[in-house]
C-alpha positions in Angstrom: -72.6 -40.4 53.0 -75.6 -40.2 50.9 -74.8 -38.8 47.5 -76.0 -35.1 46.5 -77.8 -36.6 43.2 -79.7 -38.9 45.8 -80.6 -36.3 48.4 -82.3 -34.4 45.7 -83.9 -37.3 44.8 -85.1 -38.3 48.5 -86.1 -34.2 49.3 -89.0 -34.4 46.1 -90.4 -37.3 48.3 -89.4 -39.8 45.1 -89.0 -43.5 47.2 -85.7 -45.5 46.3 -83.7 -48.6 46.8 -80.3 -49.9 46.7 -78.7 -52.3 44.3 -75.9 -53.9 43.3 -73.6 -52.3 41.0 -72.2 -55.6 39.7 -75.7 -57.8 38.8 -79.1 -56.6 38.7 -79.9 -58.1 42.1 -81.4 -56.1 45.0 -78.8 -55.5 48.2 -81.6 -56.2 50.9 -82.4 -60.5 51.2 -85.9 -59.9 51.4 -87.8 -61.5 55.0 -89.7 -64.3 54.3 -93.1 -63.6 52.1 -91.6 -60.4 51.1 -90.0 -59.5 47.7 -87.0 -57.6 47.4 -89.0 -54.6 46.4 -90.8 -54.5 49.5 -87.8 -52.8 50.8 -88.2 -48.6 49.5 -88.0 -46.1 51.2 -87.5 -42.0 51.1 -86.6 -41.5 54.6 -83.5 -39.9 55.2 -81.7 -41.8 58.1 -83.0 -45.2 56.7 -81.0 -44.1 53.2 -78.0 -42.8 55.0 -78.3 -47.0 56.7 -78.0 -48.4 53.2 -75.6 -46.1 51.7 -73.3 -47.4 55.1 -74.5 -50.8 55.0 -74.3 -50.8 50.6 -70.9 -48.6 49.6 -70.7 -48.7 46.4 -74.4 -49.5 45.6 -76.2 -48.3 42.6 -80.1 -46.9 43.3 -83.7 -47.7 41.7 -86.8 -45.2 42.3 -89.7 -47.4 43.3 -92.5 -46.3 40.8 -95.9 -46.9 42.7 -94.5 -46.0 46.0 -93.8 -42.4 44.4 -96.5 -42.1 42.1 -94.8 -42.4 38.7 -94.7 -44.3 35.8 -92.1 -44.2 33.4 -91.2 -45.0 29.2 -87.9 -46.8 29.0 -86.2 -46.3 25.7 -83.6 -48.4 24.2 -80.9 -47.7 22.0 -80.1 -49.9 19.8 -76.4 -51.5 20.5 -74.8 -54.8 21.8 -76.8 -54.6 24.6 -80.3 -54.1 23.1 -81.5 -55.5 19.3 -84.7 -53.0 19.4 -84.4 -49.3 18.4 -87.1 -47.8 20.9 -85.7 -44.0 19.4 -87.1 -45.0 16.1 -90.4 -46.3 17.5 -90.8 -43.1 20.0 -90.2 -41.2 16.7 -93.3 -42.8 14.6 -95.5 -42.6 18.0 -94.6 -38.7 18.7 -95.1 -38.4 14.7 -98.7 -40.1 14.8 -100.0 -38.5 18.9 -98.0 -35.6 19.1 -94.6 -35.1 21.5 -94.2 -36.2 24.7 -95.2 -33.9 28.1 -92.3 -32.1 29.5 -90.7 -34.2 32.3 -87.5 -35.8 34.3 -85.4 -37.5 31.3 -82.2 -39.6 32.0 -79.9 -41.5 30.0 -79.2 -44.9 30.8 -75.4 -46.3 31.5 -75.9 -48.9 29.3 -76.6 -48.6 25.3 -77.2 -44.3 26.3 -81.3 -44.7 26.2 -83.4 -42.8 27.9 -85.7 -43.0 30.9 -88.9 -40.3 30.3 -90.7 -40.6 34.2 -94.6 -38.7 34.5 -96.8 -38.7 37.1 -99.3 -41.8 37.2 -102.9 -40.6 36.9 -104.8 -43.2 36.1 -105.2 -46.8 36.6 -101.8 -48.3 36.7 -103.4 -51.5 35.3 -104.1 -49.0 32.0 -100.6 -49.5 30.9 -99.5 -52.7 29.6 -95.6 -53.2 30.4 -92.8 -54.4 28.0 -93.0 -54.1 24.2 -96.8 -52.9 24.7 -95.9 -49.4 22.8 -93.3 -50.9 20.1 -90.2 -52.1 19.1 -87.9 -50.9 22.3 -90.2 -49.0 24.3 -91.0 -50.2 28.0 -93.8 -49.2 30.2 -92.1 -49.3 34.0 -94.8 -49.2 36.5 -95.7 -50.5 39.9 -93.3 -52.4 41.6 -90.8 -52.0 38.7 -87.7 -49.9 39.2 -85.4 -47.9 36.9 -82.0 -47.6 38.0 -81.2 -43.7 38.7 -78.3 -41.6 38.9 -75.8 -41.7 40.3 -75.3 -45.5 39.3 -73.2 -47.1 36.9 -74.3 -50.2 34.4 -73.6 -53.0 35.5 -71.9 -54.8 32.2 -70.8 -51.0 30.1 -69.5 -49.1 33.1 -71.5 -46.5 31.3 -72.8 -43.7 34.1 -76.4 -43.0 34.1 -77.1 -39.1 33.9 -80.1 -37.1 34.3 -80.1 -35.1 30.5 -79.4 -31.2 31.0 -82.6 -29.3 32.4 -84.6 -32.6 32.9 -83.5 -33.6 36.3 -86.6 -34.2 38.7 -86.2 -31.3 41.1 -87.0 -28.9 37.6 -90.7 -30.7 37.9 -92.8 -29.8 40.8 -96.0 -31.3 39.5 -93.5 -34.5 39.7 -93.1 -34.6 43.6 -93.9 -37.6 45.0 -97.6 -37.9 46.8 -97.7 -39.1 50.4 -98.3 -42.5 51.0 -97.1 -43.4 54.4 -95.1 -46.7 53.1 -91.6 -47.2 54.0 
């Protein structure tokens, strides 16, 4: 049974994939010249496979199959040394706030996941660190881990923040590719 906080997920045409809720590894042993993010998809009956085939799993949004790109912000705790909060604050201070969108807060140190809709050249964005201290660009083939999974060393659940779940964002609605 695929869980409601998925289905939403699935119905705004966002692409996902299952993974383990004990490591960081993918459930799907990728085919040979594949990688295990080959294997997205938003398809329905293919989901309701995994969730079968992968009880238990925890679920990743596939950001360049659905046309996203996403800020990952630490909190700084056991599990992370960098305070991305702090550096969001001095960047939001200097450019201005950040455009309304889907916000979640991670299961592990309680950061925060701010997805947007990618416009431009994904190549534009650098990836880790490239912001500050803390701050993560997730683009491409990358994956944040969504609700309703739990981390995988806290136990901590991750949580869309009130109002900011994805289905409040039409303009957030994945484009049609055609992959699977």
């Amino acid at each position: 049974m695929i869980p409601e906080q998925l289905k939403r997920i699935i119905d705004i045409g966002w692409y996902v994939m299952p993974v383990s809720r004990y490591s960081k590894c993918y459930c799907i042993k990728p085919e040979e010249g594949k990688t295990a993010t080959d294997y997205y998809s938003n398809d329905i009956s293919v989901i309701s496979d995994w969730t079968a085939q992968f009880r238990d799993c925890n679920w990743r949004v596939h950001m360049g199959a659905s046309g996203l790109f996403a800020l990952d912000i630490d909190r700084e705790s056991e599990l992370h040394d960098a305070n991305g909060f702090k550096t969001m604050f001095h960047l939001t201070e200097k450019y201005g706030k950040l455009p309304e969108g889907p916000r979640l807060k991670t299961g592990g140190s309680g950061g925060c996941v701010a997805f947007f809709r990618m416009t431009d050249n994904p190549d534009d964005y650098k990836g880790s660190g490239a912001l500050g201290s803390g701050v993560d660009i997730m683009k491409g083939r990358v994956a944040p881990t969504i609700p309703p999974s739990i981390h995988q060393v806290s136990g901590g659940k991750y949580s869309w923040y009130r109002g900011h779940a994805p289905v409040s964002y039409t303009h957030l609605r994945a484009h049609e590719t055609g992959r699977n």
